[in-house]
N, C-alpha and C positions, 0 to 999 in steps of 0.2 A: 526570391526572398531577399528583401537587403539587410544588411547589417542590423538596421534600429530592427526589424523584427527580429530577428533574432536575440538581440540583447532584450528583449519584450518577455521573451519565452525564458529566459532567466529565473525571474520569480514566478513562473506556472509549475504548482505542484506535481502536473501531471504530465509535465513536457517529460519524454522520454529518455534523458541526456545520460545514462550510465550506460556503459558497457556492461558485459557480465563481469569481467574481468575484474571492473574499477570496482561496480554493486557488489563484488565477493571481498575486496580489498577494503573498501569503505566497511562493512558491516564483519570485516575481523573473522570470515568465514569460508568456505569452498563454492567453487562453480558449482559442485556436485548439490551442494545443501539448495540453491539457489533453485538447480534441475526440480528437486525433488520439491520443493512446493509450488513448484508450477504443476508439475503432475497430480500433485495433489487440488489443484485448482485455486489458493491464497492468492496465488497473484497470476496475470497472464500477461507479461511482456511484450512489449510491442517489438515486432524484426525491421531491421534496417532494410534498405532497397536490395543488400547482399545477403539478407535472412539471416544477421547477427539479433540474439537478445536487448533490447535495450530495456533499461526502468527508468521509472520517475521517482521524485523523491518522494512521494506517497507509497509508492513500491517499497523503496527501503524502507520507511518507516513501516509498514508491516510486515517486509523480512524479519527486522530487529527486533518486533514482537514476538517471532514464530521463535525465532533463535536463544531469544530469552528464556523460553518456556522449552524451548529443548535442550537448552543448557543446563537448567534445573531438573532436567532427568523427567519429561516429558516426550513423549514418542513423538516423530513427525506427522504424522495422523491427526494425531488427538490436537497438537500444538495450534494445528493450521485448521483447525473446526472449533480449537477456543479462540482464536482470532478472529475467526466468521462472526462467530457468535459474538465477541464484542463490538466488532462494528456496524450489526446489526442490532446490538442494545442502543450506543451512541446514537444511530440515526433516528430511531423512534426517538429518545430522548430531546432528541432535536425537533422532530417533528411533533412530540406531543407541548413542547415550548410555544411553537410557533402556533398551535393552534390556540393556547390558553391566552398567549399574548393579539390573537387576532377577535374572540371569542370579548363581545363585551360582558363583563359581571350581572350576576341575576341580582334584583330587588328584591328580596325576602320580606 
């Protein structure tokens, strides 16, 4: 890989480039919280060649959903099955767009 790829994968949401360390640092919270919605199934981190956790920033941005809603005194359970659930509403939503916009109008 040379350089310019690398600076490529910069803006790929789903490039894996956090540590646990930094991804608990960055979202203001513990390795431990991080553990625990991966067990939970929210996010599944990718391991480096030395089987360290790494995210993307798609990852954190659904950590910082889960953390929001357990902040507000929601269990990590529930938190990390109302974020499933949002982003499987968003995706329908997306996909019921694209079908309406691909769909020509009926003549009445």
């Amino acid at each position: 890989m040379t350089a310019d790829d690398s600076f490529g994968r910069l803006d790929d949401d789903d490039y894996p480039a956090y540590t646990m360390g930094r991804a608990a640092e960055m979202l203001g919270t513990t390795q431990g919280f991080l553990r625990a919605i991966g067990e939970a199934r929210l996010i599944t981190p990718l391991r480096s060649a030395g089987g360290h956790r790494r995210y993307s920033r798609y990852q954190l941005r659904i950590a910082a959903r889960a953390r929001e809603l357990v902040d507000n005194g929601t269990s990590i359970e529930a938190a990390c099955r109302i974020v499933i659930l949002e982003d499987q509403l968003e995706e329908a939503r997306r996909i019921n767009a694209e079908y309406r916009n691909a769909t020509p109008p009926k003549n009445t």
